[in-house]
C-alpha positions in Angstrom: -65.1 -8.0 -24.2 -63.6 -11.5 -25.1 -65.7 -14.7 -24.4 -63.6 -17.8 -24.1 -64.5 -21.2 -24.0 -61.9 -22.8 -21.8 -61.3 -26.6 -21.5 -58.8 -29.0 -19.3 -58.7 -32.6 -19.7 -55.3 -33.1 -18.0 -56.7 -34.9 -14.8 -59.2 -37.2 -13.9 -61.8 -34.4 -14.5 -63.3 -32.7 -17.3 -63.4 -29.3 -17.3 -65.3 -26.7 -19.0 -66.0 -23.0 -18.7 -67.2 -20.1 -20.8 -65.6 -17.0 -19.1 -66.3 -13.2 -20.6 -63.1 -11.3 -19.6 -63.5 -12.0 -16.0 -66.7 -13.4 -15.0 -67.5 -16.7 -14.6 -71.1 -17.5 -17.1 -70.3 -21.0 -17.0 -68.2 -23.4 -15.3 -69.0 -27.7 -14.8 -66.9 -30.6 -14.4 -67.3 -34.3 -14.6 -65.5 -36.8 -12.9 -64.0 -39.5 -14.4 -60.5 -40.3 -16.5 -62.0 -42.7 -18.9 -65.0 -40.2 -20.0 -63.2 -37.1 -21.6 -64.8 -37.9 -25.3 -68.5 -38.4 -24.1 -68.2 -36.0 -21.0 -66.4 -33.0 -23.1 -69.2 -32.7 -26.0 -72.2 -32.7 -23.3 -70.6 -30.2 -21.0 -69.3 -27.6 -24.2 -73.0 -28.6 -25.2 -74.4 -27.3 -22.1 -71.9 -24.3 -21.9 -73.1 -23.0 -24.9 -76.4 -22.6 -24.2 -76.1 -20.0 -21.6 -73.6 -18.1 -23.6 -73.1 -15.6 -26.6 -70.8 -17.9 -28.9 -67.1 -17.8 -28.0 -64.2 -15.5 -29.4 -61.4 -17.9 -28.1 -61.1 -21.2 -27.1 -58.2 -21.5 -24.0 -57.5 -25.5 -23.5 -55.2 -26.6 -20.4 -52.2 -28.4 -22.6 -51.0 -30.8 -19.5 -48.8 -32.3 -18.2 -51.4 -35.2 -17.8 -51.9 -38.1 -19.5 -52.0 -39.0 -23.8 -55.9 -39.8 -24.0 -57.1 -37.1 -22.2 -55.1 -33.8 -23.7 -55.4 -35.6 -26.9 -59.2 -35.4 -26.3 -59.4 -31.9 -24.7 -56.9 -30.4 -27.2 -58.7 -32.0 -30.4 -61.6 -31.2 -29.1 -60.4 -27.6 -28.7 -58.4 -27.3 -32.3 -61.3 -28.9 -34.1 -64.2 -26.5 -32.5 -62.0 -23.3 -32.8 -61.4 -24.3 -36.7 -64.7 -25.0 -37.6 -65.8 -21.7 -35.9 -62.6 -19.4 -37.6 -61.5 -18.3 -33.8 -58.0 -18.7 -32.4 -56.8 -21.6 -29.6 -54.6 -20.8 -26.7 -52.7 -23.5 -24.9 -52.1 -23.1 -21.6 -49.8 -25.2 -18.8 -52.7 -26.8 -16.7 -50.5 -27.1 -13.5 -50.6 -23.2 -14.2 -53.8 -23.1 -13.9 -54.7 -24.4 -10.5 -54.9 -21.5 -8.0 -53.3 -21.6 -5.0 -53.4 -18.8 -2.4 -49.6 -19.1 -1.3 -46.8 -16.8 -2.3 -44.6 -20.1 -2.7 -45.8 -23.6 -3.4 -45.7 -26.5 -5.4 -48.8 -28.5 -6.7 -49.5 -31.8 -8.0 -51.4 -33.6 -10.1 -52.1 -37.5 -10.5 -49.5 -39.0 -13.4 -50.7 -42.7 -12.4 -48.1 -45.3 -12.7 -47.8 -44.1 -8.4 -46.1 -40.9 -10.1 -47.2 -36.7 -10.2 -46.9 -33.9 -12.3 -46.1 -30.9 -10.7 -44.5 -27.6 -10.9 -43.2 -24.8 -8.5 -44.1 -21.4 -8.1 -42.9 -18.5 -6.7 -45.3 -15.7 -6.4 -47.5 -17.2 -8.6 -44.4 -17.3 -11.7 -43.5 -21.2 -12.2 -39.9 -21.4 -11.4 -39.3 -25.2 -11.9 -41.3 -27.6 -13.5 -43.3 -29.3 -15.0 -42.1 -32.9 -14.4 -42.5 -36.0 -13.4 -41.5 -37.9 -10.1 -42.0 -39.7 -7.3 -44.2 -38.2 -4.8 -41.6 -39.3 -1.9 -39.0 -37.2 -4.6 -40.9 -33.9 -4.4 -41.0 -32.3 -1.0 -44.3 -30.2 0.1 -46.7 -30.8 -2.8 -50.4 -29.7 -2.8 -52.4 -31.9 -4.4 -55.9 -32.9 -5.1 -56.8 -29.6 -6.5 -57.9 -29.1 -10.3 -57.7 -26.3 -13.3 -59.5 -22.8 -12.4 -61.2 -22.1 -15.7 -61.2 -18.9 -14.8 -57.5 -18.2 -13.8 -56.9 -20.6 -17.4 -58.7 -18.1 -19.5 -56.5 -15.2 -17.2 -53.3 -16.6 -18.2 -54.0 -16.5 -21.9 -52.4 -13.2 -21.9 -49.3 -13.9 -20.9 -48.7 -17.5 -22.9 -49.9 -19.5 -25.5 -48.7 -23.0 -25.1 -48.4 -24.9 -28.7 -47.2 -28.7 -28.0 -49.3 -31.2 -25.2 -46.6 -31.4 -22.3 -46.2 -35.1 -22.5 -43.7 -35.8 -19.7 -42.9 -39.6 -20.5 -42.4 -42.1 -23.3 -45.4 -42.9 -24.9 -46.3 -46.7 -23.8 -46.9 -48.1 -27.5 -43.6 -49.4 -29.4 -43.2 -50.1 -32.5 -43.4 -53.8 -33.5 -39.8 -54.0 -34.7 -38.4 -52.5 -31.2 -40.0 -55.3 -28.4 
């Protein structure tokens, strides 16, 4: 019996979850992109009170933008180290569940761009990127990490390095 606390910071929201095997103890979310830092601490905060202490921490690793997975997966790293437990990374378009055999989902990349990936009975056979929406034909969006289908997929990857799908916006001094 593993109990996992599971964070995603790759959208707009911020999710947290502590999920034993596959049950559901805890699951909350707060809206708002700015608010990761102050919103993540209160919800973990919260989390933990209704739960044995985690064996794992599973954190969505994007595609979404820097702040937020730099938040989440700090957040995650820092907790897990000071606690001796491991961190799995996950893909957090991976993480949304859809009840389709084939589809493609979305998430908001600003600058009037996605995220997104296709799958193919429920395997990712082409993404993550980033584009257009008018470039990417049949997208779901508008739906968010499933903490419990985040902790699921833990078995089967371990994602190491944020999925940063652009340039980063800062340059150096020297190169503008």
């Amino acid at each position: 019996m593993t109990i996992s606390l599971a964070i995603d910071t790759s959208t707009s929201r911020t999710i947290v979850g502590i999920i034993d095997e596959q049950r559901v103890i805890f699951e909350k979310f707060h809206e708002g992109a700015t608010d990761h830092g102050r919103a993540l601490s209160q919800l973990v905060a919260e989390a933990l009170k209704v739960s044995a202490p985690p064996q794992q921490v599973v954190v969505g690793m994007g595609p979404g933008p820097f702040t937020g997975l730099r938040v989440g997966i700090s957040f995650a790293h820092t907790f897990a180290l000071a606690r001796t437990i491991p961190v799995i990374g996950i893909c957090s378009l991976d993480a949304i569940a859809i009840d389709q055999n084939e589809y493609t989902v979305a998430t908001d990349a600003r600058r009037k761009e996605i995220y997104w990936a296709r799958y193919r009975n429920g395997v990712r056979v082409e993404g993550p990127a980033v584009s257009k929406p008018a470039d990417v034909d049949g997208f779901i969006a508008d739906h968010y990490p499933d903490m419990k289908k985040l902790v699921s997929l833990a078995q089967t990857q371990n994602v190491t390095e944020p999925m940063y799908l652009r340039r980063p916006d800062a340059v150096p001094t020297a190169e503008r």
